[in-house]
Structures are given as C-alpha cells and as structure tokens.
MDAnalysis code that builds the backbone (N, CA, C; Angstrom):
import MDAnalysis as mda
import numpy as np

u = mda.Universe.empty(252, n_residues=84, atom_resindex=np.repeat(np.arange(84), 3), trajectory=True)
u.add_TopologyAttr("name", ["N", "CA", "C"] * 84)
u.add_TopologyAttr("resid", np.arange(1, 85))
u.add_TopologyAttr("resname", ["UNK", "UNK", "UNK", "UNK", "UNK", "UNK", "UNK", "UNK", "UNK", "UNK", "UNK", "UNK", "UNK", "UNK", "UNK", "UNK", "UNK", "UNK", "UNK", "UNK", "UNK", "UNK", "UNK", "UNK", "UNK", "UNK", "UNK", "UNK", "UNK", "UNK", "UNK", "UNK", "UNK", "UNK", "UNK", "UNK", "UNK", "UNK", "UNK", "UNK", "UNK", "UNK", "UNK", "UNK", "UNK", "UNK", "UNK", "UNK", "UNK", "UNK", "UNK", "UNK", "UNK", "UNK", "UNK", "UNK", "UNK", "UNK", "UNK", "UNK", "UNK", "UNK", "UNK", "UNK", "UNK", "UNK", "UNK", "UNK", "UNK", "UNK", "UNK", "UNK", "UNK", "UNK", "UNK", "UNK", "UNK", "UNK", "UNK", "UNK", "UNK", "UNK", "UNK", "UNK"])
u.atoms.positions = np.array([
    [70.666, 84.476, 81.882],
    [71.233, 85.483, 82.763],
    [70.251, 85.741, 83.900],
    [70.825, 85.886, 85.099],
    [69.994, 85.986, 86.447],
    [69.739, 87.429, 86.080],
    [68.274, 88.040, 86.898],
    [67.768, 89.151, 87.242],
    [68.784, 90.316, 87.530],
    [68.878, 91.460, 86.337],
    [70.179, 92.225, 86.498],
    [69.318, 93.086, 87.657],
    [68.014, 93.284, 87.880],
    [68.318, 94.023, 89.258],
    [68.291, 93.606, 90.417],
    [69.144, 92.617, 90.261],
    [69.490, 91.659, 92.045],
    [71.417, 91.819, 91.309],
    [71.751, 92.462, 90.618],
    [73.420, 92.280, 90.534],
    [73.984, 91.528, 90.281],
    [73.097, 90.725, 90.417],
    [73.978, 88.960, 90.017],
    [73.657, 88.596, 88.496],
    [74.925, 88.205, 88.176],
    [74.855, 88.191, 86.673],
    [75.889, 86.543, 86.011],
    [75.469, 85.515, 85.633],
    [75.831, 84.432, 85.198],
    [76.417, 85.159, 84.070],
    [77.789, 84.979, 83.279],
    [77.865, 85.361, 81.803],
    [78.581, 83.939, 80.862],
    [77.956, 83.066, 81.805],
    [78.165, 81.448, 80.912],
    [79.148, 80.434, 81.376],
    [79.910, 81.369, 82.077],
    [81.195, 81.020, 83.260],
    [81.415, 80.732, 84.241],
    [80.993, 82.323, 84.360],
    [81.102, 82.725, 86.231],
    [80.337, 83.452, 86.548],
    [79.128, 83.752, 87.951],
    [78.570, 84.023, 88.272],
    [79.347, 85.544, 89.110],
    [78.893, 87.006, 88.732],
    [79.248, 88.053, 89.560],
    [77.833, 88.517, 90.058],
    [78.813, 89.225, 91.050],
    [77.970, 91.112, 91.668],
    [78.724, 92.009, 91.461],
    [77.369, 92.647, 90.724],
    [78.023, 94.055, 90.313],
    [77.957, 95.287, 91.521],
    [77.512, 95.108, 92.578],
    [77.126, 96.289, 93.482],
    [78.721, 95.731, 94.708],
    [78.614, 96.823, 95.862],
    [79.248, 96.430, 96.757],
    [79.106, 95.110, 97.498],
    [80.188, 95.122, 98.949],
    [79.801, 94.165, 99.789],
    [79.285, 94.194, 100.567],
    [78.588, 95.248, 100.832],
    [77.797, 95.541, 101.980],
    [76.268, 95.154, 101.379],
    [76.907, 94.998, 100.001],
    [74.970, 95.287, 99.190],
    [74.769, 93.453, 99.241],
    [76.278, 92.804, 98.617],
    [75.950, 91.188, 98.664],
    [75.743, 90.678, 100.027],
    [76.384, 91.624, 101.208],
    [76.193, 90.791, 102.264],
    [74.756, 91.066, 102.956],
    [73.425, 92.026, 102.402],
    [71.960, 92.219, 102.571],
    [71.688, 91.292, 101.874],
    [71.985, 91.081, 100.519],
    [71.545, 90.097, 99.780],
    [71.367, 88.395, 99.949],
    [72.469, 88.079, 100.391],
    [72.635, 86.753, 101.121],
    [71.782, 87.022, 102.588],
    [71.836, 87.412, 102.982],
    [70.669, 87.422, 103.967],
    [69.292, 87.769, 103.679],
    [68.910, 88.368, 103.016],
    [67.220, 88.565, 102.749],
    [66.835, 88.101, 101.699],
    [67.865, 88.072, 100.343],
    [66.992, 87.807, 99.360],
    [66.985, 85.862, 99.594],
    [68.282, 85.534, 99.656],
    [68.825, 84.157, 99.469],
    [68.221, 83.508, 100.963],
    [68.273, 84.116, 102.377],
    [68.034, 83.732, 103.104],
    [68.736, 82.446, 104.003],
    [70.197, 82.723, 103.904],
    [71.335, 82.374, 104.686],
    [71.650, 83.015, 105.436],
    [71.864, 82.146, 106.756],
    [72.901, 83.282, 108.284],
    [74.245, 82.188, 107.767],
    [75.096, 83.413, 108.813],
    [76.391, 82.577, 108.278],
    [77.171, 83.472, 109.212],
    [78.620, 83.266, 108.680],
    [79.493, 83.937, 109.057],
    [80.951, 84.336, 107.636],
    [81.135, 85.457, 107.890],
    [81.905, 86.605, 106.772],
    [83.149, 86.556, 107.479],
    [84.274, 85.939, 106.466],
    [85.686, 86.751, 106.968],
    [85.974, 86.874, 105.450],
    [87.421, 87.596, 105.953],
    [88.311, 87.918, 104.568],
    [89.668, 87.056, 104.578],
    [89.648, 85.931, 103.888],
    [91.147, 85.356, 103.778],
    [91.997, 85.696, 103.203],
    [92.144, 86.377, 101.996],
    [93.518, 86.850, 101.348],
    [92.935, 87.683, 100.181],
    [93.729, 88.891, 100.009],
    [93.846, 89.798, 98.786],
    [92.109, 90.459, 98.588],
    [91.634, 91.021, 99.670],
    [90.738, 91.346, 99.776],
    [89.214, 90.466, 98.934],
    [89.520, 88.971, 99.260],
    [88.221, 88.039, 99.021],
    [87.433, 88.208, 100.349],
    [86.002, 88.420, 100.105],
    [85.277, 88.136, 101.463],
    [84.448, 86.367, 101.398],
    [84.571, 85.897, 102.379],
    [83.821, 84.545, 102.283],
    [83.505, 84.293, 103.221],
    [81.884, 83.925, 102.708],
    [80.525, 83.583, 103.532],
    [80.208, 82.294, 103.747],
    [80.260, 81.862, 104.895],
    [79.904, 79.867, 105.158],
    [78.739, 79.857, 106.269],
    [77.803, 79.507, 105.171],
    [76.623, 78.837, 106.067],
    [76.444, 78.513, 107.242],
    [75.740, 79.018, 108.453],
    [75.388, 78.271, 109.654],
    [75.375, 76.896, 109.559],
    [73.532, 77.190, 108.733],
    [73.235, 75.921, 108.732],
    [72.909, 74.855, 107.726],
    [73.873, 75.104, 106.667],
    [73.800, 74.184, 105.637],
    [75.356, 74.606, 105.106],
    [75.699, 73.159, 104.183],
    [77.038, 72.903, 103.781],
    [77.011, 74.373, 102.554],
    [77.389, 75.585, 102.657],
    [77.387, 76.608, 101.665],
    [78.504, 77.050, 102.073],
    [79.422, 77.587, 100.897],
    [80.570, 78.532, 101.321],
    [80.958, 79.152, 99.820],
    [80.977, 80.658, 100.114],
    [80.809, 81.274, 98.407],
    [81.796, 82.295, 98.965],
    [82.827, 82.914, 98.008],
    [83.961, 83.254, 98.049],
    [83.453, 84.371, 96.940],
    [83.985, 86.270, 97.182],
    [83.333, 87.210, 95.948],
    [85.267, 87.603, 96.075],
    [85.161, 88.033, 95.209],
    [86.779, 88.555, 94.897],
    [86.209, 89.504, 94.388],
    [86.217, 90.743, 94.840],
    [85.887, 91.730, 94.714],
    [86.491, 92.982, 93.643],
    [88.041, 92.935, 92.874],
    [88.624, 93.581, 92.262],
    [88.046, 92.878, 90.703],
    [87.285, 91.476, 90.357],
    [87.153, 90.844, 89.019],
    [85.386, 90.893, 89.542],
    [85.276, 91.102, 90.782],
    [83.136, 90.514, 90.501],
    [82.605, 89.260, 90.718],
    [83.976, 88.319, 91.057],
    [83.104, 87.268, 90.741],
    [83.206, 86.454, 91.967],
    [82.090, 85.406, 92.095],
    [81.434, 84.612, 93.113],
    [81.656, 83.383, 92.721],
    [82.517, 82.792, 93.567],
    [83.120, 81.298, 93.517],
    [81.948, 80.619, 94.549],
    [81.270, 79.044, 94.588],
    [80.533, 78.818, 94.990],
    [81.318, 77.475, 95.257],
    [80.971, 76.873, 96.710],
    [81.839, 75.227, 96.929],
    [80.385, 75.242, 97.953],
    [79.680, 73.948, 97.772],
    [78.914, 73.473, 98.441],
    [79.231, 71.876, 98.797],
    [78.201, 71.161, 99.139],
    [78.726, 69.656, 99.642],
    [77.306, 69.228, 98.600],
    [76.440, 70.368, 98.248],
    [75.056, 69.388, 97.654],
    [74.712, 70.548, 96.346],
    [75.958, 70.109, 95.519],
    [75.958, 71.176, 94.105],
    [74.591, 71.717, 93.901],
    [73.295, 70.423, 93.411],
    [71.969, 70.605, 92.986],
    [71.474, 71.710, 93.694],
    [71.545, 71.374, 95.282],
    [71.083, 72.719, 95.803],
    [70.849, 74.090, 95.703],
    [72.862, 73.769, 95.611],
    [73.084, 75.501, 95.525],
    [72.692, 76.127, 93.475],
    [72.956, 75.158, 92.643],
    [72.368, 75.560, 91.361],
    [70.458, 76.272, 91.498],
    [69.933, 75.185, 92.087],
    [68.307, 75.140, 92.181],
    [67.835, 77.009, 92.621],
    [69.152, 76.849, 93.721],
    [69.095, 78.162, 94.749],
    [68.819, 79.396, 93.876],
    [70.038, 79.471, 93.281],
    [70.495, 80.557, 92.425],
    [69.737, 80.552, 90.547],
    [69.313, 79.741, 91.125],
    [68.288, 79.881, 89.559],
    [67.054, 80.577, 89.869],
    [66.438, 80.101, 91.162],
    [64.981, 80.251, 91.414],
    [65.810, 81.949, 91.737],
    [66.454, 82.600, 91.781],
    [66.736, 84.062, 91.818],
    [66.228, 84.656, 90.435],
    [66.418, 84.114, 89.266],
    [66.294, 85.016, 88.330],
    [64.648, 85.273, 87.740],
])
C-alpha cells in the first residue's frame, strides 16, 4: 500500500485518492512533478495528460479511483511506487 499520507492508496486492484481534486491536482504537480493539462469528459471524471511525456490518468471521483493509460507502463508503475 502507497503512503496513506499522500491519499493514494493501491488496495490490490485499483489505485485511489482519498482527498479532493483540487488536493490531486497539487499533487500531480509537486509531489509527482507533471505539467499537463485537466479537463472533465463525462459524469464528473477529471483527466490529466501530460505535456511532456506519454501520461494520461483519469480520477472518477464518486468511487476514488485513478485509471492510469500510459504508452511506457514500466514508467508510470516505477513512478508511483517510488511514492510510497
């Protein structure tokens, strides 16, 4: 399980945040250290796609959880490990 005081929580499945989106969208910027750009496509999902690398992570905000589609899987695993 990732560091419960960064919110992010693996439970063997699926990776959530437990805080708001204002809190994941500080987070992806300072802790993770991605610029990007934020819209909302449907049923209140917000999704974040990398400037400058192949990243695009999707939070559905009513279940918590953080869908992750990259082009270089290892990466984004390596990423989110070195968090906990």
């Amino acid at each position: 399980m990732l560091n419960s005081q960064l919110h992010l929580v693996y439970d063997g499945r699926r990776i959530r945040w437990t805080k708001d989106f204002c809190s994941l969208k500080e987070f992806i910027k300072d802790v993770v250290g991605l610029s990007g750009k934020w819209k909302s496509p449907s049923g209140g999902a917000k999704q974040f796609e990398g400037f400058d690398c192949d990243f695009v992570m999707t939070w559905y905000p009513g279940k918590d959880i953080i869908a992750i589609a990259t082009v270089d899987v290892a990466w984004s695993l390596r990423s989110w490990r070195a968090l906990s």
